[in-house]
N, C-alpha and C positions, 0 to 999 in steps of 0.2 A: 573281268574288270575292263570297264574300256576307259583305252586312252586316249585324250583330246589334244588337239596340235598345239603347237608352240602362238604366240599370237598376245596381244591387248590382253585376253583374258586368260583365266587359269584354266589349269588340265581339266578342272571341274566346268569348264562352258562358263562362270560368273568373271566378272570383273574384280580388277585392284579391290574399289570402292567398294563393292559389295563384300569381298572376302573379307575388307578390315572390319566394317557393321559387322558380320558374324563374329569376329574374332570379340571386336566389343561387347555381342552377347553372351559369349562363354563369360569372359570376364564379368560380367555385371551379373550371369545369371548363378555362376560356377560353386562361388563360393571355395571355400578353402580346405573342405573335408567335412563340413556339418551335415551329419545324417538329415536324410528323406526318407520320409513315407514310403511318398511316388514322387518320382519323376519320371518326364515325360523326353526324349532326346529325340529333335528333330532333323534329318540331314538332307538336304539336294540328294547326295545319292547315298541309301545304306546298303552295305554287302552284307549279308544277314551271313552267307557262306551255306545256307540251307537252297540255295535256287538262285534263279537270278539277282540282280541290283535291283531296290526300288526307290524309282526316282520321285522324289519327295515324300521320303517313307518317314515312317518315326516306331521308336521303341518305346514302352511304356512299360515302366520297371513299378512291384507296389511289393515293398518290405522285401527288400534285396534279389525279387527273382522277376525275371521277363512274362509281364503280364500277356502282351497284344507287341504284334508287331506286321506293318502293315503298310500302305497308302493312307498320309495323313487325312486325305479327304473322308476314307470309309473307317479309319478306328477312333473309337471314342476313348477321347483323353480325360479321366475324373475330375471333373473340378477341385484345385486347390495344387493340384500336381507343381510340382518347381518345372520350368520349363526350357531346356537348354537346346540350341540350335548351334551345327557346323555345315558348310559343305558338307565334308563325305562324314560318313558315321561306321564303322567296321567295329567284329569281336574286339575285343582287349586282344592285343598281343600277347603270344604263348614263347618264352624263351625255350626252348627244348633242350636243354641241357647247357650249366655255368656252375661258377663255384663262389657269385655275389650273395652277401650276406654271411657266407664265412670268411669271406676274402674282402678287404676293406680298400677304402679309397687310401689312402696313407702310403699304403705299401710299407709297411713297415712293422715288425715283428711282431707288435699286440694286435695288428687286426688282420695278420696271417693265418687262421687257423684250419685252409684247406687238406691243408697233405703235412704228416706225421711222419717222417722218415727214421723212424729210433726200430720199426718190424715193418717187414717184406710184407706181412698178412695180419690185417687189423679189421676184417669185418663188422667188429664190435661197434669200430665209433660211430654214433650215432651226429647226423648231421643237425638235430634237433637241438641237442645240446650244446654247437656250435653257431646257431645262425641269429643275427643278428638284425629285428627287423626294421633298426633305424640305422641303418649303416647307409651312410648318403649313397652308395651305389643302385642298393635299391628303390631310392628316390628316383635318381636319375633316371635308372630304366621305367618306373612308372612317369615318369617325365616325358616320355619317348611314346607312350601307348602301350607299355607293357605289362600286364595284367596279372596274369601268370605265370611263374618261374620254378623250373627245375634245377635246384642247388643241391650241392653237397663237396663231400671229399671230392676231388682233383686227380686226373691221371698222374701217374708219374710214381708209385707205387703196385705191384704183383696185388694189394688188395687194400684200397686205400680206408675203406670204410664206405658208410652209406650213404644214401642222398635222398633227400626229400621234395617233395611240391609243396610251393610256397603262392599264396596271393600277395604283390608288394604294398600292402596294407602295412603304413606309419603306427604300427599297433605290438600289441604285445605275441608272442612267437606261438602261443598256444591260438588264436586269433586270427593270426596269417596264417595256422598251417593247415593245409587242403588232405596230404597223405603224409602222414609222419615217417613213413619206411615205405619209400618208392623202389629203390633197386640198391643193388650191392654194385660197388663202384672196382674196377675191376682192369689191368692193363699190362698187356702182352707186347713182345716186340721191343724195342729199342728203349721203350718210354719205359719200362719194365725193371731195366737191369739196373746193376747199382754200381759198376765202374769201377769191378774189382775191390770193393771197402764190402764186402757181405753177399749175401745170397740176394735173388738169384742172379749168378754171375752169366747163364745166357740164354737162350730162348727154350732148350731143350729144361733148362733146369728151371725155370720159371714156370714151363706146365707141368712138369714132374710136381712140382710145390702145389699148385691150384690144384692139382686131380690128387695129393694127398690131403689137401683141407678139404676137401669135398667128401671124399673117404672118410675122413675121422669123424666129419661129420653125421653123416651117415650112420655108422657105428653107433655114434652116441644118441642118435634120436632114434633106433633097436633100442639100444639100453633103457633109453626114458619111457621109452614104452612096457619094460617089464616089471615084475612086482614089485611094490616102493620098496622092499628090502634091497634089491638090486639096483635100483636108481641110481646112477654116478649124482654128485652135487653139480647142478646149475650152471652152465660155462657157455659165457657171451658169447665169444667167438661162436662154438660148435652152433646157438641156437640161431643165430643170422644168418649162416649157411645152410641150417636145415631149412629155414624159410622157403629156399631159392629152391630144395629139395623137394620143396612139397609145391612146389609152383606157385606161392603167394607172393613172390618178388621175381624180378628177372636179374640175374646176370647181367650188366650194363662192361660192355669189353669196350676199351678205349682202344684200338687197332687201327692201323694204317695199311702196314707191307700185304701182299697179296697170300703168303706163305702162311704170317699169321693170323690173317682172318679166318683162313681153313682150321690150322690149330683151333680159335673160338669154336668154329661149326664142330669140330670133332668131340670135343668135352663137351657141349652140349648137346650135340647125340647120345655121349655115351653117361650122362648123367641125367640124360631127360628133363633140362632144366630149359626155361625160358632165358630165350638170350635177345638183347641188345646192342647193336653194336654202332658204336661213336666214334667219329672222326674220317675213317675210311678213304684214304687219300687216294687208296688203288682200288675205290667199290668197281669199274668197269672192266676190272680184269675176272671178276668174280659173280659176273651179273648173275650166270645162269645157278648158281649154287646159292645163292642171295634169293632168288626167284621159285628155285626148287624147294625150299626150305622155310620160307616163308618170312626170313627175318628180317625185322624191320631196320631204318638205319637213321642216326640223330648226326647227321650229315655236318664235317667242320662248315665254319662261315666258309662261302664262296672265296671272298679277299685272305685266307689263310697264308702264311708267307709259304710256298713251296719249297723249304730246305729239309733236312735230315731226311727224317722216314715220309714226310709229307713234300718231299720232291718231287712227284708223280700228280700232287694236285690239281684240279681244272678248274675252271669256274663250269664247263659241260656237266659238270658231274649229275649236278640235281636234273636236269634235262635227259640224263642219257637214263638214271634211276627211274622217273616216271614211263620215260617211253618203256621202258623192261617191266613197268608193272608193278614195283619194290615199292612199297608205302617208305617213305621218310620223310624227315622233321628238318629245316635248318634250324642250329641252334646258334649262340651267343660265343658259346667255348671257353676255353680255359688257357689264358696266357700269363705268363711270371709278371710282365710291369702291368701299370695301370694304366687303363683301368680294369685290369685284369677277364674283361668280356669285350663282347663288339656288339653293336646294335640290331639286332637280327634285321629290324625293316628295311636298315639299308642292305644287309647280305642277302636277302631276299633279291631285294629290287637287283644287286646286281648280276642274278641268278635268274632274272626275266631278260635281263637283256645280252646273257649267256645261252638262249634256245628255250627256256623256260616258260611258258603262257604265264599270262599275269596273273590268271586265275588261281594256277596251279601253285604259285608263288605266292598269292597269299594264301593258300589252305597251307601250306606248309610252314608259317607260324602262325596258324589259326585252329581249325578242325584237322587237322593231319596231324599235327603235333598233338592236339588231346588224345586224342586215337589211339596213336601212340604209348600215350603215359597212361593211359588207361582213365582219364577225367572228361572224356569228353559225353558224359551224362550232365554235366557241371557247367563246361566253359567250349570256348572254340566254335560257336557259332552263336547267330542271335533268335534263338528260337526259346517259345513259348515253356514255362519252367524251367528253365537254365538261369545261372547266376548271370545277375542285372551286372556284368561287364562290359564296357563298350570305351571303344577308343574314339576321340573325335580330330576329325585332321580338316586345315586348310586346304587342301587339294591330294591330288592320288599317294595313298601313303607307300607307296616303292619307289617314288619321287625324291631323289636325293636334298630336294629347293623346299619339299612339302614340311610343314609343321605340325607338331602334335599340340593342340590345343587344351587337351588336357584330358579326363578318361573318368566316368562313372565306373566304379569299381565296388560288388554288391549293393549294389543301388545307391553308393554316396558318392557325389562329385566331389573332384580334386583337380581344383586348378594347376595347370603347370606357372609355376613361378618364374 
């Protein structure tokens, strides 16, 4: 990504007066959610995230997927196309991990429905049943350029329930949703224990608990495996766990301390399961085992407060991860007040100006995060059959001053209000 000096004009090389004309043509062209065909989004500069910037590139979406993308001079735009121009044009933002959509703007106990504290281990609940895809949160982040969203149950539980990928599509939940059962949501360490009112009362005893639900699990998908005579009847919990057992979901560990991140790596050696691991306040203590091991990391926002178990935080963190090789995502995260996430583009941006290349800051909620969640056949770059998502911005979007003009999302534009 490059960045342009301070000055008369914007980061993007244009002027005041030119930025506003753009900004007038989203508005005039944008419309407020009415499907398209094709559209056609033109940008001064698009980061496709496939190769370099192209400057005066344009994307041409026909029936929700990225037909041409190119030098407006050489790709042929169909006639009739709706036609939307920004300065810059980048993927749809990927939040890599929040708890918006069960977690509501209110703050207040009807549109609470992250984290279920009545069991220590709830694998069952499913985030699907919980999310809500008009909850003005998820406006907002699609407000921002955010495209994509990884939601579900919330740290702060030994096994809080699932989590899903969500498009923030103003639509109905069957509609928005990308992967119905993304990962098992999952947290060790301080975030874990329950304060003396129940189990697990401390880190020893909260993996002794996960490596018995893994166990039982186990057990039980033998059992469903033998003659239907012998079949145990049907049990939620056991079958969300055997998922993670057969490797069609990951483990997603919410972890900070350096002690039990190791704990994470051990149960997933010794269970053979794909693991995930979020938050990671102390990933630099742990690079080389992060590196050996191959696991990937949904990185807190950079601006994290550094107190309890995330006192060790850095804003270097995402900088010292890439120099080591570690594929990771910055995500949005999961905080008690509202608006219960944070903006990833600015955590980003302030994670470029933390040792971070700009580039590299934005694959990391773009194509690095798809990667990640395992959708990046789908989203997180703007290449030829992938879903018609595309965020349009006033000037460079890890620009705290930049604006989100507003975002084609499967090929239908949605003006930011």
């Amino acid at each position: 990504m490059t960045r342009h000096g301070d000055g008369a004009t914007t980061r993007t090389g244009r002027s005041p007066s030119a930025v506003a004309a753009a900004l007038l043509a989203v508005v005039a062209l944008l419309g407020g959610g009415t499907a398209a065909a094709q559209v056609a989004v033109f940008g001064d500069v698009v980061h496709t995230m496939a190769g370099e910037p192209i400057e005066d590139g344009v994307v041409v979406i026909a029936d929700g997927k990225i037909a041409a993308v190119g030098p407006a001079a050489t790709v042929a735009v169909p006639d009739g196309s709706e036609r939307v121009r920004a300065p810059v044009v980048a993927p749809g933002l990927i939040d890599a991990h929040s708890v918006v959509g069960l977690a509501g703007a209110q703050n207040q106990p009807h549109d609470q429905d992250q984290l279920d504290r009545s069991e220590p281990l709830q694998p069952e609940l499913r985030a699907i049943d919980a999310y809500d895809p008009g909850e003005p949160l998820v406006d907002w982040l699609r407000s921002l350029g955010v495209t994509t969203l990884h939601t579900g149950h919330a740290p702060g539980a030994l096994i809080s329930g699932q989590t899903m990928i969500v498009k923030t599509k103003p639509t109905t939940v069957a509609d928005a949703t990308l992967v119905p059962f993304a990962m098992v949501a999952c947290t060790l360490g301080e975030g874990a224990q329950s304060g003396g009112k129940g189990p697990p009362g401390n880190r020893s005893k909260a993996a002794a608990m996960l490596r018995g639900a893994l166990l039982a699990a186990r057990e039980y998908e033998d059992r469903r495996g033998a003659d239907a005579e012998k079949r145990p009847p049907r049990d939620l919990r056991h079958e969300a766990l055997a998922a993670v057992l057969r490797g069609e979901v990951p483990l997603l560990v919410t972890v900070h301390r350096r002690h039990d991140v190791r704990t994470a790596l051990r149960i997933a050696e010794e269970f053979e399961v794909r693991l995930v691991l979020d938050g990671m306040a102390e990933a630099v203590a742990v690079l080389d085992e992060l590196r050996e091991t191959g696991t990937p990391v949904l990185l807190h926002p950079t601006m994290v407060r550094p107190s309890g178990e995330r006192r060790h935080a850095s804003m270097e963190t995402a900088a010292r991860l890439r120099e080591a090789g570690i594929p990771f995502a910055i995500q949005g995260g999961y905080e008690s007040y509202v608006p219960k996430t944070r903006y990833v583009g600015f955590e980003a941006g302030i994670a470029a100006q933390n040792g971070l290349a700009p580039d590299d800051a934005l694959a990391a909620i773009t194509l690095d995060a798809a990667r990640i969640l395992g959708v990046d056949d789908r989203v997180g770059s703007l290449e030829v059959g992938k879903d018609g998502d595309v965020a349009l911005f006033d000037g460079d979007p890890l620009e705290t001053t930049t604006r989100c003009l507003g975002v084609v999302l499967d090929g239908v534009p949605h003006l930011d209000r």
